[in-house]
N, C-alpha and C positions, 0 to 999 in steps of 0.2 A: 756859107754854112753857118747857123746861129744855134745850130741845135747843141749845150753842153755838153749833152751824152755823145753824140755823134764827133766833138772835139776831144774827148777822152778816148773814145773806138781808135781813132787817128794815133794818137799819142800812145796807145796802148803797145799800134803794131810796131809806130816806130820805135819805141820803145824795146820792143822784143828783138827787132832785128838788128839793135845796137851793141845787145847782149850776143846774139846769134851769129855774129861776128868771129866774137871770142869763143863761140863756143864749138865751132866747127873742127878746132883744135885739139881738142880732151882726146875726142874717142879715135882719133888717126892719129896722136902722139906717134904711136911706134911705126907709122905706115910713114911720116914725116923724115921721122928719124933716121928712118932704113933708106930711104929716098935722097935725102941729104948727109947722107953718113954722120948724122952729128949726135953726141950724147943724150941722154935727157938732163944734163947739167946744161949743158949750152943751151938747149930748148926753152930750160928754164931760166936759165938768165936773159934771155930773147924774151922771152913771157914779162920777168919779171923790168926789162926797158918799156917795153907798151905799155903794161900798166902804170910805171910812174908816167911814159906821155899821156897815157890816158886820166892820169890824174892831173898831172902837169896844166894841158890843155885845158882845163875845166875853169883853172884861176884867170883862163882868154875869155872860154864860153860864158860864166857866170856873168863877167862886166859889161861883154858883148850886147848880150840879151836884155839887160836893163838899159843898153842908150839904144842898141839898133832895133829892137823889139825881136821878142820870140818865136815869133814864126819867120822870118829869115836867118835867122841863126840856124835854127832847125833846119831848115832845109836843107842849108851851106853844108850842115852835119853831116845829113844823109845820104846826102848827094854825092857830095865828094869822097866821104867813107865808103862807100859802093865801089866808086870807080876806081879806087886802090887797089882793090881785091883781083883786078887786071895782072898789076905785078906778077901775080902768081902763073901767070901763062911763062913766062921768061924765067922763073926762079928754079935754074940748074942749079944753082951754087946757094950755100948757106948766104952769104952774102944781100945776096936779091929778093930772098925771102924775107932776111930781118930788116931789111927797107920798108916791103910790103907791108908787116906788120907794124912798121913804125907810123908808115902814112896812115893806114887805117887808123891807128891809136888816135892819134894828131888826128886827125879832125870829127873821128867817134867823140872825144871829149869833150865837145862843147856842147853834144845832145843832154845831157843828163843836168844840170845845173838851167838850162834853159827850158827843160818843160817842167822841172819843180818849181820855178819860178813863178811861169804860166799858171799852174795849178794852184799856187797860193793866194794869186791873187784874182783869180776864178771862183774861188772855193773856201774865204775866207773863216766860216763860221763852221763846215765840216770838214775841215781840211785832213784830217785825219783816213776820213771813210774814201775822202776822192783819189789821194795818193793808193788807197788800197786798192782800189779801182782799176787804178792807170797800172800798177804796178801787175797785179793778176791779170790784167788784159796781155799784160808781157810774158808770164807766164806759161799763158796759156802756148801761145808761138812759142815761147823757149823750149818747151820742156819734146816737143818736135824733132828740135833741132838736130841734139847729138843722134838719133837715130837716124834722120833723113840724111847728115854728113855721114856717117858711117857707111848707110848704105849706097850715097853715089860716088866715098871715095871705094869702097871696094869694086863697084861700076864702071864709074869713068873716070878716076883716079881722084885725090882730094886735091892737086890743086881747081880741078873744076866745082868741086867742092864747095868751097870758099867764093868762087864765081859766082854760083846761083844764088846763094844767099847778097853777094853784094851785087846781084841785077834786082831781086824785089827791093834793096836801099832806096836802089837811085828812082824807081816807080813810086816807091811810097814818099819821097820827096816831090814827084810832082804831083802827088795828089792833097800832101801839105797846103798847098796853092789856097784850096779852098777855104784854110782856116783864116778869121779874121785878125786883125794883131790884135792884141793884147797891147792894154795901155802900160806903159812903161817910162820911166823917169828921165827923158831926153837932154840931158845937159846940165844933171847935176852936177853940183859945186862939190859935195859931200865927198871925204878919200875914200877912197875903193876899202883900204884898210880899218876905216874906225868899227867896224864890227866887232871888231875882237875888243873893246873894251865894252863889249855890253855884259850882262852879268852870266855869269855860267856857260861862256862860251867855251871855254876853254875843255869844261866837264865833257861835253860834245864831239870836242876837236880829238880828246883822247879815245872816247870810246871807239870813234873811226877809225882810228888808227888799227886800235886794238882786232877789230872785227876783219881787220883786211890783211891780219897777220896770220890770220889759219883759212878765211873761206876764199883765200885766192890760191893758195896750195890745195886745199880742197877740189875747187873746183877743175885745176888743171890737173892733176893726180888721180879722181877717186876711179876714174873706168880701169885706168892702167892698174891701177893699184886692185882691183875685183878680177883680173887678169892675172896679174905675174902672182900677185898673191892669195889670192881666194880663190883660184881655178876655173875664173869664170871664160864662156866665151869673150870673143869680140863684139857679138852683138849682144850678148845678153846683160856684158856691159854699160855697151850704148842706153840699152833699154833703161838699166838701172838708173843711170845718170837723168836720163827724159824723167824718170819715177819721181826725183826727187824734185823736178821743176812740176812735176803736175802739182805734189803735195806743195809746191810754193804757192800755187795759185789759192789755196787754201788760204795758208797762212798770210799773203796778203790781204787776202778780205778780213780772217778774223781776227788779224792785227791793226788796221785800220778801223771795223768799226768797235775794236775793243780799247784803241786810243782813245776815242773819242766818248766812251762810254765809262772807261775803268783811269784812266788817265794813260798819257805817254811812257810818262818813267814805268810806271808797273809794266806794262808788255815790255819793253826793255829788261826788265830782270827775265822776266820770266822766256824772250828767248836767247838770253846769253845762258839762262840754264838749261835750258833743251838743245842749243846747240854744243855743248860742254858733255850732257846726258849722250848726247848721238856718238858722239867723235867716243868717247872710252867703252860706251857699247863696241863699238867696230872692234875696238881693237883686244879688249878684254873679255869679251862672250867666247866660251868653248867653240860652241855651237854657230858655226861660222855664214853658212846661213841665217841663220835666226839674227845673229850681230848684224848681218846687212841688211836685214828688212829693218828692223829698229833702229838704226841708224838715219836711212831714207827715210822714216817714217818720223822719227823727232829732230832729226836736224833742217829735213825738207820744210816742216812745216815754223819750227823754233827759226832758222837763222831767217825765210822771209817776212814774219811779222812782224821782226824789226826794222824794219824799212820807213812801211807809214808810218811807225811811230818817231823816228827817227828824224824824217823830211819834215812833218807836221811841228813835232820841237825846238828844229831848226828855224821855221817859217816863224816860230812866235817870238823867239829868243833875237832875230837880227833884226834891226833897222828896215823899216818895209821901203825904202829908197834903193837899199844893197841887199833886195833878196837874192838877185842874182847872183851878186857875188859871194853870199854866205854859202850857198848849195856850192859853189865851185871849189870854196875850203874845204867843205866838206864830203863833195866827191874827191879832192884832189888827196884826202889824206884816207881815204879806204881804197880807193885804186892806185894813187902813188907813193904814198910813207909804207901804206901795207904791202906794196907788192914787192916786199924784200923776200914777202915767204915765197914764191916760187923761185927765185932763186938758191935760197938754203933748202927748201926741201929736194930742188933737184941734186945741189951739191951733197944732202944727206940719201939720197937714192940711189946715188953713183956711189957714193963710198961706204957705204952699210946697210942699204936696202930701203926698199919703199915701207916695210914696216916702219922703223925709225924715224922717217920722213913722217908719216901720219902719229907719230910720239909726240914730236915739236908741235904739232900742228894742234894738238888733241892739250898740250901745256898751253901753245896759245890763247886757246879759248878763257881761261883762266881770267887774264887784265880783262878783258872784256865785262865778265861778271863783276869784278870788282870797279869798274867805270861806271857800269849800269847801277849800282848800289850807292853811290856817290852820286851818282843826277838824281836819283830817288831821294835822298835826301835833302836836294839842292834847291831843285827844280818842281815843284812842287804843278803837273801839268798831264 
């Protein structure tokens, strides 16, 4: 296959069902919970070990993919993250479950850092518009997802759940096959670590952080939270959650080609402010309906256009010898420095309620904006 559009279609789905992973989780929270007897503190502290492995992993994936090349990394990802999702046949006890999700993390991680790599250096002079591509082609499958788990854990239970989504993994690794490798730095001298002395990396390394400290309580909380506290159904839920990944597909393209057009840093401000805008709608509108369409409708579309602009700033700022390893810092510190928040926001659910929880989360957003205003100033791109 030499077609580039046809190597992003690929990346896209895998892409989607790296995400589709974690995401089968949100909308059976309470079906999980009741089934394991375990709190949504525990949940979230469960949540919140994957994701640091899921970031963890990333600083393997990112070095991996620069000496062994991307499209075998990728696959190893996919592949093996699928067949995790097996565990869940056997997972009577909390126990066996938080393995399951551990293996899945482990080796989900090294997906992410290895097709931004690929994409960078495919895509060198719109890298912007391409990551926005890959990223809404994710989308588009994610935003699926919580409804399809929802409806075949109320069907066939959620741990089958979890099974379907990791059998199209391990298929959509062998359809990888096709892709050609991607040239890649085979036996560089260079440390894995000198990235971090390039200029304004560090500007980068915080914003990450910052972003992964409200949209990963976010995204494990917001169905449960339109349930226990906005009256919603279970599926209408589900549905909501899907809402906000369709409006990501949005805002992945028109943070990608508005990267590339308006500069990096500027979409960076502007979706640390529309995600800051969503999260105090929710929680401050009377009108508690009206708060959750506006919410969906400015943080769906604000927190995914930060993405391409994001990858694409990273791709210019690191050493094109350790692009790989620069995405793995910078996966590894939004899914693993920032996944403290699902653990405090479970700890703040259990002991004072999910309002409270979505408080932290809604302050989180905060550093964020002030990180985004600091590359805007720095990083001139």
């Amino acid at each position: 296959m030499n077609d580039d559009k046809a190597v992003l279609f690929i990346l896209g789905a895998a892409h989607s069902l790296n995400h589709s992973l974690f995401l089968v989780l949100p909308p059976l929270l309470s079906d999980v919970s009741d089934g394991l007897n375990a709190s949504f503190q525990t949940l979230g502290a469960i949540s919140s070990v994957s994701f640091l492995i899921y970031g963890v992993g990333a600083l393997v994936g990112g070095p991996l993919s620069d000496r062994l090349g991307g499209v075998k990394v990728s696959m190893l990802s996919m592949g093996l993250s699928g067949a995790s999702t097996l565990f869940f046949i056997i997972s009577k006890e909390l126990t066996v479950f938080a393995v399951g999700m551990f293996l899945i993390s482990l080796w989900a991680s090294f997906y992410h850092p290895t097709s931004n790599s690929l994409i960078s250096r495919l895509f060198p002079e719109n890298t912007g518009r391409a990551m926005g591509i890959h990223g809404a082609a994710a989308s588009v499958g994610q935003m699926f997802t919580p409804t399809v788990a929802y409806t075949l854990g109320t069907v066939v239970g959620w741990r089958l759940a979890f099974i379907f989504f990791g059998v199209l993994s391990i298929v959509t690794a062998l359809i990888m096959r096709t892709i050609p490798e991607r040239s890649h730095s085979v036996g560089k001298a260079t440390p894995i670590m000198s990235f971090i002395r390039a200029p304004n990396i560090w500007l980068l390394i915080v914003f990450n952080i910052a972003i992964g400290l409200f949209s990963r309580g976010v995204e494990l909380f917001f169905p449960t939270f339109l349930s226990v506290n906005r009256g919603f159904s279970g599926q209408l839920a589900a549905v909501a959650n899907s809402l906000i990944l369709l409006l990501g597909v949005g805002g992945q393209l028109v943070g990608g080609f508005a990267a590339d057009r308006y500069g990096s840093s500027n979409i960076l401000i502007a979706a640390s402010l529309g995600s800051a805008a969503g999260v105090f709608t929710l929680l401050l509108l009377p009108l508690r309906t009206i708060g959750v369409a506006l919410f969906i409708f400015s943080y769906g579309i604000a927190y995914f256009s930060h993405q391409p602009a994001m990858t694409a700033l990273m791709g210019v700022v690191s050493p094109r010898d350790l692009v790989g390893a620069a995405f793995g810092v910078m996966f590894f510190c939004t899914f693993g420095l920032g996944s403290i928040s699902t653990m405090i926001s479970g700890y703040l659910a259990d002991t004072f309620g999910l309002e409270t929880a979505f408080w932290f989360m809604g302050a989180a957003t905060l550093p964020a904006l002030i990180a985004s205003l600091s590359i805007h100033k720095r990083v001139r791109k």
